[in-house]
DSSP file (Angstrom, degrees, kcal/mol; ACC not computed):
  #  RESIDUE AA STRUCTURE BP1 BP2  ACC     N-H-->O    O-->H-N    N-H-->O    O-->H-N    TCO  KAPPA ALPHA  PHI   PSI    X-CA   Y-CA   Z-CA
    1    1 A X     >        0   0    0      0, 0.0     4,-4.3     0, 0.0     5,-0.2   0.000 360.0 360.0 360.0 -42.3   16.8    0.2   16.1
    2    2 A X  H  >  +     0   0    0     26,-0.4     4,-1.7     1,-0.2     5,-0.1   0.843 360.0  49.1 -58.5 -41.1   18.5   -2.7   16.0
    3    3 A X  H  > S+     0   0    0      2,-0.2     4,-0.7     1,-0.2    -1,-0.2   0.701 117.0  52.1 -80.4 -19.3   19.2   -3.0   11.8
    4    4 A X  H  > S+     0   0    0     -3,-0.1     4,-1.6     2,-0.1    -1,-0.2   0.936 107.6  50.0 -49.6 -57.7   20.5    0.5   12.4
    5    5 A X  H  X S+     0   0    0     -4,-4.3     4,-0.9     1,-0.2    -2,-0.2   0.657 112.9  43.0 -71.8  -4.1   22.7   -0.5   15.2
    6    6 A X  H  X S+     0   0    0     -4,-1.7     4,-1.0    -5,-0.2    83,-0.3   0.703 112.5  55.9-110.0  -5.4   24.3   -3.1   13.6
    7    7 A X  H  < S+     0   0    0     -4,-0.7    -2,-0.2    82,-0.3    -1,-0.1   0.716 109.5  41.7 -61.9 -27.8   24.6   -1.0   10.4
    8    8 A X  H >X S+     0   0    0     -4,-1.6     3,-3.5     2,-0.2     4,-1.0   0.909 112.3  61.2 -71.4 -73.5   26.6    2.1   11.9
    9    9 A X  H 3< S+     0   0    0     -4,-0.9    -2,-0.2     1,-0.3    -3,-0.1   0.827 106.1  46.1 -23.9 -57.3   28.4   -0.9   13.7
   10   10 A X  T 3< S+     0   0    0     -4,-1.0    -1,-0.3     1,-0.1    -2,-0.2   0.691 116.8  41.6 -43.4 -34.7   29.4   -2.0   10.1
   11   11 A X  T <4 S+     0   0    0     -3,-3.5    -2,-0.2    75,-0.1    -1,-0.1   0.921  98.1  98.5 -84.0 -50.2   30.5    1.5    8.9
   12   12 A X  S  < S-     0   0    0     -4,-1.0     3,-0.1     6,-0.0    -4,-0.0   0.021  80.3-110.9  -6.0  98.9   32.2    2.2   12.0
   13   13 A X        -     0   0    0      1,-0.1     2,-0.4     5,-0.0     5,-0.0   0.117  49.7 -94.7 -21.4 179.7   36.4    1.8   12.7
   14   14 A X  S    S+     0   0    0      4,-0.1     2,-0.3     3,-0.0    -1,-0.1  -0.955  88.4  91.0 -80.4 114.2   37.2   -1.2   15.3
   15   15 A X  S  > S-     0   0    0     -2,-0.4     4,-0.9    -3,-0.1     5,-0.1  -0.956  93.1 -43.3 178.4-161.4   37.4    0.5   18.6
   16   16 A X  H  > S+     0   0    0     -2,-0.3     4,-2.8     2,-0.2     5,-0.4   0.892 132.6  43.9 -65.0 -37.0   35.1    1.6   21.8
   17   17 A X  H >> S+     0   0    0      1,-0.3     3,-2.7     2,-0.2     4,-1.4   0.885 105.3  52.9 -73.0 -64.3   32.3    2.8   19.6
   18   18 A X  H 3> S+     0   0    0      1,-0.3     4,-1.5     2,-0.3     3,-0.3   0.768 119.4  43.8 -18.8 -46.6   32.1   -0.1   17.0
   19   19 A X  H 3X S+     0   0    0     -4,-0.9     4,-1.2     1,-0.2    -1,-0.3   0.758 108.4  60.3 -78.5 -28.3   31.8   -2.2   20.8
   20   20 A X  H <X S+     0   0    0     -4,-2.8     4,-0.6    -3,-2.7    -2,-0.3   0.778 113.2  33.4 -89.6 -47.0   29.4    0.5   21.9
   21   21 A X  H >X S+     0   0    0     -4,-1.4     4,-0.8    -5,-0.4     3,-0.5   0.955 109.8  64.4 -64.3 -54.0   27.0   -0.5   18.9
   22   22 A X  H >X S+     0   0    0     -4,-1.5     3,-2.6     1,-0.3     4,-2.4   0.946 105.3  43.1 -14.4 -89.6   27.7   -3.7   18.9
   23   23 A X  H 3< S+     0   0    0     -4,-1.2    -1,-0.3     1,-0.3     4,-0.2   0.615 112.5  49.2 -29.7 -37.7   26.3   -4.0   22.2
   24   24 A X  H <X S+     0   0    0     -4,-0.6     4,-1.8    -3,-0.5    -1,-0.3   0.790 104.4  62.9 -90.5 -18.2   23.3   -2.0   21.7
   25   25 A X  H <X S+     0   0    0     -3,-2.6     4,-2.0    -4,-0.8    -2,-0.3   0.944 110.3  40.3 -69.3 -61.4   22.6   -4.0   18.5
   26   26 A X  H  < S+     0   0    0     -4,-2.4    -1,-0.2     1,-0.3    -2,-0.2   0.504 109.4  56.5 -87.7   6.3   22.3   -7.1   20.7
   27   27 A X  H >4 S+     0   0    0     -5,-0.3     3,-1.0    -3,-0.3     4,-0.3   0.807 105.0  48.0 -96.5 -34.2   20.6   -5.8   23.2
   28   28 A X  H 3X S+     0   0    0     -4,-1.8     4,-0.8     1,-0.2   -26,-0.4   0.434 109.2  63.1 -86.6  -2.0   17.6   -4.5   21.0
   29   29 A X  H 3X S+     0   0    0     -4,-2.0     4,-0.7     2,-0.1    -1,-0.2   0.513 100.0  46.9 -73.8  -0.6   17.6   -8.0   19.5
   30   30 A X  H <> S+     0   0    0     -3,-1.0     4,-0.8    -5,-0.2    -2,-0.2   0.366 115.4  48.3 -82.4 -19.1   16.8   -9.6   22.5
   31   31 A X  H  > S+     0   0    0     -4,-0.3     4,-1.7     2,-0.2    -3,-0.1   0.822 111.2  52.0 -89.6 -36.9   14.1   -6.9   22.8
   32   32 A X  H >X S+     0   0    0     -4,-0.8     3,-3.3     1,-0.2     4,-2.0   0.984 108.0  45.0 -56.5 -79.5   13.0   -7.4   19.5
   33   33 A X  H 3X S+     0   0    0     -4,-0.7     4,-0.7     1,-0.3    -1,-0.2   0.514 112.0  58.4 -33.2 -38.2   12.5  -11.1   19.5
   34   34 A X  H 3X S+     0   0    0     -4,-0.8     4,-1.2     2,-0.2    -1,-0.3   0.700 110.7  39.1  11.6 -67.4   10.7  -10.5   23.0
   35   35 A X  H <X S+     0   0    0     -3,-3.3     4,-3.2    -4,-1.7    -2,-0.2   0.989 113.9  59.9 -78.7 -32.4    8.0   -8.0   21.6
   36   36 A X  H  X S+     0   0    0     -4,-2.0     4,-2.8     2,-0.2     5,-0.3   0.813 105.2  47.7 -46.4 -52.0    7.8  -10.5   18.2
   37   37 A X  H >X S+     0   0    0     -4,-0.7     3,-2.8     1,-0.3     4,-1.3   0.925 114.2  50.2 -88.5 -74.0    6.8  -13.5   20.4
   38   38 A X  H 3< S+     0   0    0     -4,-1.2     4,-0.5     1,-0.3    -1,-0.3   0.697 111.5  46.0  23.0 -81.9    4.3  -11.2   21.9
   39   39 A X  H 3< S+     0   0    0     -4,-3.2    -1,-0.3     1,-0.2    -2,-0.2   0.875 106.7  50.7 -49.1 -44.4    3.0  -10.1   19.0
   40   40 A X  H <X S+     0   0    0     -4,-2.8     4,-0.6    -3,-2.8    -2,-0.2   0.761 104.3  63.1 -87.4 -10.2    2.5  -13.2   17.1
   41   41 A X  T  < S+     0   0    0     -4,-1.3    -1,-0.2    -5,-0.3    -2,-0.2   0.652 113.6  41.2 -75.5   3.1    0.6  -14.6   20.4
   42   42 A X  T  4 S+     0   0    0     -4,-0.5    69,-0.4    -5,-0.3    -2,-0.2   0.517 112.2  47.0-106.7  -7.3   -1.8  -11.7   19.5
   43   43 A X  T  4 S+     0   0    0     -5,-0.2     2,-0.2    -4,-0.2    -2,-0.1   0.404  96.0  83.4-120.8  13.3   -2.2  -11.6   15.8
   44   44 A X  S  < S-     0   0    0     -4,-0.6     2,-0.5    -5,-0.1    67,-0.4  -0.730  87.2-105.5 -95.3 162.0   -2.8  -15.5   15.3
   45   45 A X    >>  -     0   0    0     -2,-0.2     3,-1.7    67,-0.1     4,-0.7  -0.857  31.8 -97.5 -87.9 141.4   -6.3  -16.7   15.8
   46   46 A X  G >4 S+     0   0    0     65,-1.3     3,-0.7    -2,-0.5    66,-0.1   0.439 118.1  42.2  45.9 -84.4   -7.6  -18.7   19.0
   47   47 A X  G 34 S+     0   0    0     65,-0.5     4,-0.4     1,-0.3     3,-0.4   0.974 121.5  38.4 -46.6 -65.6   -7.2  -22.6   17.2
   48   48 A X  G <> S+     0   0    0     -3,-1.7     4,-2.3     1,-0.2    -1,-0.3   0.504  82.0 103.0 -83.7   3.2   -3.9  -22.1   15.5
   49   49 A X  H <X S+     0   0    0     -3,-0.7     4,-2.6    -4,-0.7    -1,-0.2   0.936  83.1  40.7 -68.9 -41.2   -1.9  -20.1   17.8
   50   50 A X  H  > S+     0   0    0     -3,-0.4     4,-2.3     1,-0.2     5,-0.4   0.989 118.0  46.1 -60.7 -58.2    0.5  -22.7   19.4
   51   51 A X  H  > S+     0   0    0     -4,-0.4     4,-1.7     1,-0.2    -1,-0.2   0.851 119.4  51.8 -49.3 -39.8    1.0  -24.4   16.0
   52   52 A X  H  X S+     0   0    0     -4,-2.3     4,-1.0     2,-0.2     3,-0.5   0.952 114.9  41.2 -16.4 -86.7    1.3  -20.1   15.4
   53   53 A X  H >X S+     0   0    0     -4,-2.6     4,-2.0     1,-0.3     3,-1.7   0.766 109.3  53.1 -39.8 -51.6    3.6  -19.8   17.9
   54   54 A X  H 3X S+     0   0    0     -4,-2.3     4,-2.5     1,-0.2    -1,-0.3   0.865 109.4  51.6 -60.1 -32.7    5.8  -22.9   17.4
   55   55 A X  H 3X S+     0   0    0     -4,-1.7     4,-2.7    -3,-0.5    -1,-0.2   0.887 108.7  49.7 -73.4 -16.6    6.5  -22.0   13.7
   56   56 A X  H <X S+     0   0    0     -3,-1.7     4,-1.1    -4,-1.0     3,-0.3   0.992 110.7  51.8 -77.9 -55.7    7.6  -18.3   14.6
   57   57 A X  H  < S+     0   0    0     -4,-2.0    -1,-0.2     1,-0.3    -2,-0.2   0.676 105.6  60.7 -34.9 -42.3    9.9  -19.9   17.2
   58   58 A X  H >X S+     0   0    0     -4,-2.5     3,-2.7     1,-0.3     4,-1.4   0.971 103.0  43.7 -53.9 -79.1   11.0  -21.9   14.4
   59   59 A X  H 3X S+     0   0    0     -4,-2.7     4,-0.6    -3,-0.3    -1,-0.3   0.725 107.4  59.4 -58.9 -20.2   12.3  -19.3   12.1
   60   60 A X  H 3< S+     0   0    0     -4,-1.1     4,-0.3     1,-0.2    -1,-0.3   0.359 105.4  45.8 -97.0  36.3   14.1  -17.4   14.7
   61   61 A X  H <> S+     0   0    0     -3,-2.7     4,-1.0    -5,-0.3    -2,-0.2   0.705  96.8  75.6 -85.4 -26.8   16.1  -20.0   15.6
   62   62 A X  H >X S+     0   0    0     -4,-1.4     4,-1.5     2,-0.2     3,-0.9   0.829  98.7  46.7 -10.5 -63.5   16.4  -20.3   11.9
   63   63 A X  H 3X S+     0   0    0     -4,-0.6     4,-2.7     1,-0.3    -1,-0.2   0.882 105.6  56.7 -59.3 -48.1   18.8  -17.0   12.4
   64   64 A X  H 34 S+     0   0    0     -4,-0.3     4,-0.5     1,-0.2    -1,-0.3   0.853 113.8  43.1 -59.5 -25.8   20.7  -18.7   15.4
   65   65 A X  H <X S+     0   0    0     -4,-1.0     4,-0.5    -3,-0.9    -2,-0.2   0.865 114.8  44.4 -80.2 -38.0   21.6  -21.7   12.7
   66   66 A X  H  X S+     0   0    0     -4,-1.5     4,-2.1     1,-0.2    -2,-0.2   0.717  97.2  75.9 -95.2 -14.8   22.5  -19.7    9.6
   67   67 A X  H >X S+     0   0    0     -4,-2.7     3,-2.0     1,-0.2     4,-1.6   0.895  95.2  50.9 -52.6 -39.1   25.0  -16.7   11.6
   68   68 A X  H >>>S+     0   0    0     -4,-0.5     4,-2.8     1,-0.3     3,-0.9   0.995 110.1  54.9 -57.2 -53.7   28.0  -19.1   12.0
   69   69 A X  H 3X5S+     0   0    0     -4,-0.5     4,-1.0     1,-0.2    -1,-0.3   0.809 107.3  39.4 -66.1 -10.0   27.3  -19.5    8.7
   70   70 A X  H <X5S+     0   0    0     -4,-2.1     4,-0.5    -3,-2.0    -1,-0.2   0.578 113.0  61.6 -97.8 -10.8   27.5  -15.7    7.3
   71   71 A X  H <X5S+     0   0    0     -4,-1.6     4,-0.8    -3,-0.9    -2,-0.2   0.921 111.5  37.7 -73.2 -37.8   30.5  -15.3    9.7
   72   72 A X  H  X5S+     0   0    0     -4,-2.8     4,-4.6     2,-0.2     5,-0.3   0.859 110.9  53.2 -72.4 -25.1   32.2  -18.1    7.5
   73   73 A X  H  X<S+     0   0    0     -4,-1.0     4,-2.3    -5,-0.6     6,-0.2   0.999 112.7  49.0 -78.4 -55.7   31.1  -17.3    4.0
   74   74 A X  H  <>S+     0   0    0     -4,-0.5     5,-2.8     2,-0.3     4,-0.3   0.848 110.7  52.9 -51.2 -38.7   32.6  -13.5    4.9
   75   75 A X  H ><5S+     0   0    0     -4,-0.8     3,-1.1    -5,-0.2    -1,-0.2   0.932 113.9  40.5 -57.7 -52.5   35.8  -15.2    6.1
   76   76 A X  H 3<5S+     0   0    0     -4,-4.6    -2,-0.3     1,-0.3    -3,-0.2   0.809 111.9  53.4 -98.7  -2.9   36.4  -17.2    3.0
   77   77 A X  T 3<5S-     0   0    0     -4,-2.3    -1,-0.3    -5,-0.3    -3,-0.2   0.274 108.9-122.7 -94.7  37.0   35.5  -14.8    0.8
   78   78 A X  T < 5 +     0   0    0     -3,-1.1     2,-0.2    -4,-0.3    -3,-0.2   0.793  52.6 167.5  67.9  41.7   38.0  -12.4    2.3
   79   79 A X      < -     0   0    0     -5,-2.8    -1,-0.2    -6,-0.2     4,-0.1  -0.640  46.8 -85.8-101.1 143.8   34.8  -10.1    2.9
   80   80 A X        -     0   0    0     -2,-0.2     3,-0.2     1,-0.1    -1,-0.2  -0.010  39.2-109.1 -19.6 163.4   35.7   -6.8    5.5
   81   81 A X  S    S+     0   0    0      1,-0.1     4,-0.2     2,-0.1     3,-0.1   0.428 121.0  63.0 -31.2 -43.3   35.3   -7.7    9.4
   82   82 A X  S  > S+     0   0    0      1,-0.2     4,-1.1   -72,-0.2    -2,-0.1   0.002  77.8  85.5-111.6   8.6   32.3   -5.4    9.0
   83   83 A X  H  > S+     0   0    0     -3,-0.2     4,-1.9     3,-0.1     5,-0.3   0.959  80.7  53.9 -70.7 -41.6   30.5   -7.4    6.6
   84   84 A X  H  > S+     0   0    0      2,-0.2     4,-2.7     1,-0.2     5,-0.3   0.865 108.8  55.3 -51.9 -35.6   28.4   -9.9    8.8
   85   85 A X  H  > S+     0   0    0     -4,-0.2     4,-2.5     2,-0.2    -1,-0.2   0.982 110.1  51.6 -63.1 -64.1   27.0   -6.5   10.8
   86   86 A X  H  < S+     0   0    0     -4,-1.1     3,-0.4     2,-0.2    -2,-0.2   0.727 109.4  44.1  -1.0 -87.9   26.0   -5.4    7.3
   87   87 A X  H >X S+     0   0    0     -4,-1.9     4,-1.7     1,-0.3     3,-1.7   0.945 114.8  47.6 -57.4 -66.7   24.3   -8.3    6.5
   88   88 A X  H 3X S+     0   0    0     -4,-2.7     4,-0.7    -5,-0.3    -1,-0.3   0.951 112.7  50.8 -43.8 -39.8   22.6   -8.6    9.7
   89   89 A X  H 3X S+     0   0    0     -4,-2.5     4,-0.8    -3,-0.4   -82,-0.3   0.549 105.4  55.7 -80.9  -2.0   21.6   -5.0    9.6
   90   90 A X  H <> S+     0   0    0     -3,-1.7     4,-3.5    -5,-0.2     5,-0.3   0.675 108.7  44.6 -95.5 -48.5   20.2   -5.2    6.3
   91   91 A X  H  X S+     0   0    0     -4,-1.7     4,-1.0     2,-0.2    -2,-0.2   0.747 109.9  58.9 -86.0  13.1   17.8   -7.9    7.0
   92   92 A X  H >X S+     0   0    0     -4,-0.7     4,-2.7    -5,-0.4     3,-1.0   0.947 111.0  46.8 -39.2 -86.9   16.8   -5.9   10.5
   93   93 A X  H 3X S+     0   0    0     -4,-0.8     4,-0.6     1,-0.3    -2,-0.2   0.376 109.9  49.2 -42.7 -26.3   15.9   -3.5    8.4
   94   94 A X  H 3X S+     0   0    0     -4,-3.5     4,-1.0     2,-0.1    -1,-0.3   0.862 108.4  52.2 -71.2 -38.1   14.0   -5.6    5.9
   95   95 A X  H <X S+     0   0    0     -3,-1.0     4,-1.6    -4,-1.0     5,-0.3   0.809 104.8  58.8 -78.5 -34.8   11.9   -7.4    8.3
   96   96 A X  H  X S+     0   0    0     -4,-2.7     4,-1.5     2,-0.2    -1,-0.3   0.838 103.4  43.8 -76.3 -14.5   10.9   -4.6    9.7
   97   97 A X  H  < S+     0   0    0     -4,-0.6     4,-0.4    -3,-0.2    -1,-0.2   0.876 109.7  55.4 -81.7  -9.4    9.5   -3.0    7.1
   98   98 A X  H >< S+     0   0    0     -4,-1.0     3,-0.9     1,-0.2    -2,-0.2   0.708 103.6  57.9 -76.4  -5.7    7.8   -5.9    6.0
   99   99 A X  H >< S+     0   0    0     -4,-1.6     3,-3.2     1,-0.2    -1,-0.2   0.792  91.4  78.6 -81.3 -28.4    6.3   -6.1    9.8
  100  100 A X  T 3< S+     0   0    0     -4,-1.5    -1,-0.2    -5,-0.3    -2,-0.2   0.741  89.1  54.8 -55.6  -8.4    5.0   -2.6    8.8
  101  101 A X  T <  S+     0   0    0     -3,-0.9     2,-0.3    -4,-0.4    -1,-0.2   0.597  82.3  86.2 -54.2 -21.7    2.5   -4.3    7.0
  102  102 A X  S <  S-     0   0    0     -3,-3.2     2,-0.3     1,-0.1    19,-0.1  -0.576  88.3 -86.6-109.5 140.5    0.8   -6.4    9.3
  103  103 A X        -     0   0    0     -2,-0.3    -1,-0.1     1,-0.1    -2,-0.1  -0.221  33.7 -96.6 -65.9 119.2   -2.1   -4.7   11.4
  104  104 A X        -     0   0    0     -2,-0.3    -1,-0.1     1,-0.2    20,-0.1   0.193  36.0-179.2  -6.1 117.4   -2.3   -2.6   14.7
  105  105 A X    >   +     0   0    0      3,-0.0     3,-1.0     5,-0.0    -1,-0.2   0.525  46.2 114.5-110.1  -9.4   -3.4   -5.3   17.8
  106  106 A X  T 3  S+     0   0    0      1,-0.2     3,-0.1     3,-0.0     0, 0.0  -0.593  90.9   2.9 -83.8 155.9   -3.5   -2.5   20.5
  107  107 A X  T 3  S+     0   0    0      1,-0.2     2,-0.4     0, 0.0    -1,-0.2   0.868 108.2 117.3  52.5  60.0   -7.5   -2.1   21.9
  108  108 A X    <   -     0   0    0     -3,-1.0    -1,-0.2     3,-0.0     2,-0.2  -0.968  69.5-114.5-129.2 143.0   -8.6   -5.1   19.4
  109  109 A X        -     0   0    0     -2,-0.4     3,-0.0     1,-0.1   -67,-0.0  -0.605  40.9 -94.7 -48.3 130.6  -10.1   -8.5   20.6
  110  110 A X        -     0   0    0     -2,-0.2     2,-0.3     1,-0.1    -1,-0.1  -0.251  47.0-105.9   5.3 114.9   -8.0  -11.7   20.0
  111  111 A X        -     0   0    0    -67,-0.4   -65,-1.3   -69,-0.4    -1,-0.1  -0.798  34.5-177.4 -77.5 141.1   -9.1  -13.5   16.7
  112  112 A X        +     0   0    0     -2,-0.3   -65,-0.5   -67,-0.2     2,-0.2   0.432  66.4  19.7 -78.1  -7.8  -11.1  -16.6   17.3
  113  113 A X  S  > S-     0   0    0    -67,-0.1     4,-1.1   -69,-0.1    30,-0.2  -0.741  78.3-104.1-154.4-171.5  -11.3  -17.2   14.2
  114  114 A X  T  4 S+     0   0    0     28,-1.4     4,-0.4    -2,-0.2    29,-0.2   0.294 117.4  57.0 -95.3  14.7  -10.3  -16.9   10.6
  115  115 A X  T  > S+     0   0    0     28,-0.2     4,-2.7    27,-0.2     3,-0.1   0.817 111.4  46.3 -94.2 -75.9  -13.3  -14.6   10.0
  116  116 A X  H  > S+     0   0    0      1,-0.2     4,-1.5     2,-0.2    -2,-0.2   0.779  99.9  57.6 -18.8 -57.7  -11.9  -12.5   12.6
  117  117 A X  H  X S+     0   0    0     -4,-1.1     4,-2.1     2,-0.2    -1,-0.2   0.945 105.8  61.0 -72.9 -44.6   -8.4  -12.3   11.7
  118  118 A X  H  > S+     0   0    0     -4,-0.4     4,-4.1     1,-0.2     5,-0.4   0.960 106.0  44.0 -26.8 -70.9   -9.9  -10.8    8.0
  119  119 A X  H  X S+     0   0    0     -4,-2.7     4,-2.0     1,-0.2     5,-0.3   0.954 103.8  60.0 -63.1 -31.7  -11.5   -8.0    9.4
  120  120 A X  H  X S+     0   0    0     -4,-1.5     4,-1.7     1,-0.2    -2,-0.2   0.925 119.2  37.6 -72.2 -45.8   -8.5   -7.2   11.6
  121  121 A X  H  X S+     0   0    0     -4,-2.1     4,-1.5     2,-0.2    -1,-0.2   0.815 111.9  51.2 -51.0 -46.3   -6.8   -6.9    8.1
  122  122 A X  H  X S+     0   0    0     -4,-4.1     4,-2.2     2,-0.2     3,-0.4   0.981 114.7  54.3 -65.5 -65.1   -9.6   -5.3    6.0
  123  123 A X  H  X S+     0   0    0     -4,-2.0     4,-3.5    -5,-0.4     5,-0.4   0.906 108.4  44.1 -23.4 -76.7   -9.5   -2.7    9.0
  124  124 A X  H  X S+     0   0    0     -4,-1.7     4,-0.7    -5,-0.3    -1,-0.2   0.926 115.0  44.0 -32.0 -59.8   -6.3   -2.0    8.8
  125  125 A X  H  X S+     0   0    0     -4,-1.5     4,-1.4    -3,-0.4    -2,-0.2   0.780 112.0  54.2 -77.8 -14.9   -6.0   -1.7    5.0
  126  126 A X  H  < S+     0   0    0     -4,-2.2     3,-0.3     2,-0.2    -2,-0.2   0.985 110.9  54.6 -67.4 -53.5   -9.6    0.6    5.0
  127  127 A X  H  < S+     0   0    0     -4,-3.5    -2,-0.2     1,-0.3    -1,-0.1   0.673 110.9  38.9 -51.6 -21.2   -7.3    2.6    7.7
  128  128 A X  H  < S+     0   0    0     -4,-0.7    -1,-0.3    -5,-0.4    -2,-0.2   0.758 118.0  51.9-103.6 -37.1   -4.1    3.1    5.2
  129  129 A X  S  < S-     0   0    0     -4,-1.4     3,-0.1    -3,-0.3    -3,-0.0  -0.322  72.1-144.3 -95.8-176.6   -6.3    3.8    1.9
  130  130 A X  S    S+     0   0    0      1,-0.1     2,-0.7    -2,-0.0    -1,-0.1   0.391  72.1 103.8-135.5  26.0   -9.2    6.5    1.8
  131  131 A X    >   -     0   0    0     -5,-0.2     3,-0.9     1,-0.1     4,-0.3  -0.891  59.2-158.7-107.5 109.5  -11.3    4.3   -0.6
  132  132 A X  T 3  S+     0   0    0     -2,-0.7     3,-0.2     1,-0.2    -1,-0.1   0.397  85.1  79.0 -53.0  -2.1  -14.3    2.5    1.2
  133  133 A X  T >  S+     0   0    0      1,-0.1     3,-1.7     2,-0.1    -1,-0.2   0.974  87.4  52.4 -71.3 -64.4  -14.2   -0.1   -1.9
  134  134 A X  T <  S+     0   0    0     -3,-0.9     3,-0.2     1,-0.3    -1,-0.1   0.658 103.6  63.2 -52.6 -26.6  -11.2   -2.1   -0.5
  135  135 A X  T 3  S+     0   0    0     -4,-0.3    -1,-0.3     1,-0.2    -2,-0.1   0.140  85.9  84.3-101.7  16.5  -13.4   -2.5    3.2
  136  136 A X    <   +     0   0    0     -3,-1.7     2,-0.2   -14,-0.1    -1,-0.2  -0.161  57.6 137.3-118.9  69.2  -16.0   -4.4    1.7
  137  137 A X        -     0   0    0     -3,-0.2     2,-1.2    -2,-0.1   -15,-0.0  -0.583  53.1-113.1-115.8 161.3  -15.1   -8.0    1.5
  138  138 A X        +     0   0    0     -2,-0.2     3,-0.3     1,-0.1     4,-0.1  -0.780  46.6 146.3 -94.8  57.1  -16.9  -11.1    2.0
  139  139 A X    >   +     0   0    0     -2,-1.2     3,-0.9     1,-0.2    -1,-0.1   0.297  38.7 106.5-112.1  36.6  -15.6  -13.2    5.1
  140  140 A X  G >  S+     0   0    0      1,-0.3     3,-1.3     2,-0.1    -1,-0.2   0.963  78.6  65.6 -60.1 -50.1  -18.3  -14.9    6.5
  141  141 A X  G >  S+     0   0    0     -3,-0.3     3,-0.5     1,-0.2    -1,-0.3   0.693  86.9  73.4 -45.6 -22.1  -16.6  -18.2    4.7
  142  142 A X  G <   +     0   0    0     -3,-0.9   -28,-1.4     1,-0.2    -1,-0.2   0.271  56.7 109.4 -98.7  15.4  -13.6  -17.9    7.0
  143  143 A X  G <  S+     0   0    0     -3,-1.3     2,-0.2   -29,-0.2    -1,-0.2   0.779  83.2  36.7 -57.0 -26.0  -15.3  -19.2   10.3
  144  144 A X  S <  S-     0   0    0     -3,-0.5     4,-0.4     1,-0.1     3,-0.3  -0.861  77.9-120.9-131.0 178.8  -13.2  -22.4   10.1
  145  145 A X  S >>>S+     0   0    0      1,-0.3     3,-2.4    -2,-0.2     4,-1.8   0.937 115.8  52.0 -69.8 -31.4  -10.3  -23.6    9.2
  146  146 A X  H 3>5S+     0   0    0      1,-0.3     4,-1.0     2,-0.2    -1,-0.3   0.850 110.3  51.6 -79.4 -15.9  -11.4  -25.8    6.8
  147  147 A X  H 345S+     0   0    0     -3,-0.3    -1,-0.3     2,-0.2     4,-0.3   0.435 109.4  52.8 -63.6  -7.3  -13.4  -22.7    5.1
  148  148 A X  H <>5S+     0   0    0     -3,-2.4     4,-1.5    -4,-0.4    -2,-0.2   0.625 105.9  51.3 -90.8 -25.5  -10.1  -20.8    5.2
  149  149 A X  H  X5S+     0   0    0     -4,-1.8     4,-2.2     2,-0.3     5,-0.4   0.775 111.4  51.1 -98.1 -37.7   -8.2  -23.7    3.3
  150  150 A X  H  X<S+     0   0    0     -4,-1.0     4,-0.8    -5,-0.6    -1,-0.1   0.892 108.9  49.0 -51.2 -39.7  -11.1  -23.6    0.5
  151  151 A X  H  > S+     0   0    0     -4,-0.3     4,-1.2     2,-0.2    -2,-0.3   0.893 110.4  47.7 -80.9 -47.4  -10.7  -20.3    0.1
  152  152 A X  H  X S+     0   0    0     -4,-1.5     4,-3.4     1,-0.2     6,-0.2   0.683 110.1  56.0 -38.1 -29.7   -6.8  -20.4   -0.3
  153  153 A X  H  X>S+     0   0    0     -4,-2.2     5,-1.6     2,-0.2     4,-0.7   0.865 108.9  47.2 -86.4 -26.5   -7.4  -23.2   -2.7
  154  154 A X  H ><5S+     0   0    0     -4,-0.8     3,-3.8    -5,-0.4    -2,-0.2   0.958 110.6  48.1 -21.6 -89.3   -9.8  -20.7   -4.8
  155  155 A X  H 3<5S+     0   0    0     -4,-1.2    -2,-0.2     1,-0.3    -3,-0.2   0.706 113.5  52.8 -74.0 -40.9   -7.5  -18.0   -4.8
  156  156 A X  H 3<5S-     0   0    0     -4,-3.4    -1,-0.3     1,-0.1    -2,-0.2   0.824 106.3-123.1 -31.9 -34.5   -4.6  -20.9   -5.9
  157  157 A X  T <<5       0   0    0     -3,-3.8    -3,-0.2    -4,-0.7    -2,-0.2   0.544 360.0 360.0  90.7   1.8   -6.7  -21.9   -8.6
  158  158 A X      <       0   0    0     -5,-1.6    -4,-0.2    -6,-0.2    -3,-0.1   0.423 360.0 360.0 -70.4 360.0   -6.7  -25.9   -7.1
């Protein structure tokens, strides 16, 4: 809702409704950012989650750092009023579909572990395809971290 409201906001005259969007736009980014932190205390596992947490925190303050700055770059390059809502409402609208990827938490255990957090994935993706090939993977290696970083350095090729 939010990369909507602040896209209609974008299309939208200057007036009560354009204020009317506005408004709803920043209130369902406050909501968002709310379920996010939520979320990512549910989809990390057990060991990492504060380091988890602290890095999501990280990038959305990210957002709070760079807006002055898409409010100037639209000023000096004499961009509409109505770009910066744009731009904010397109990447609303990106991140959330890219959250549509990321797997279902409600009735699942907390991963402990990085074993865990695989199946919570494999699950998910058996759920979305209708080929049983894709749900048979190997994560018995992923009980620790340092078996998780072995396996990333595989799949690198390090």
């Amino acid at each position: 809702l939010t990369g909507l409201a602040y896209c209609a906001c974008s299309l939208l005259p200057p007036g009560w409704l354009a204020t009317a969007f506005a408004s709803a736009a920043k209130a369902c980014s406050g909501g968002t950012w709310t379920i996010a932190y939520v979320y990512a205390a549910e989809i990390f596992p057990t060991y990492i989650r504060s380091v988890a947490l602290a890095g999501t925190n990280q990038a959305s303050r990210l957002g709070g750092i760079v807006a002055p700055g898409i409010l100037y770059a639209s000023e000096q390059l004499a961009l509409p009023a109505a770009a910066p809502f744009a731009v904010v409402g397109a990447a609303a609208l990106l991140t959330a579909a890219c959250l549509g990827m990321l797997p279902e938490t409600m009735g699942q255990p907390q991963p402990d572990s990085l074993a865990d957090l695989d199946r919570l994935y494999c699950k998910q993706q058996t759920s979305r395809t209708t080929t049983s090939s894709s749900s048979s993977s190997s994560s018995s290696s992923l009980d620790t971290p340092a078996a998780g970083m072995e396996r990333l350095n595989k799949a690198k090729g390090w």
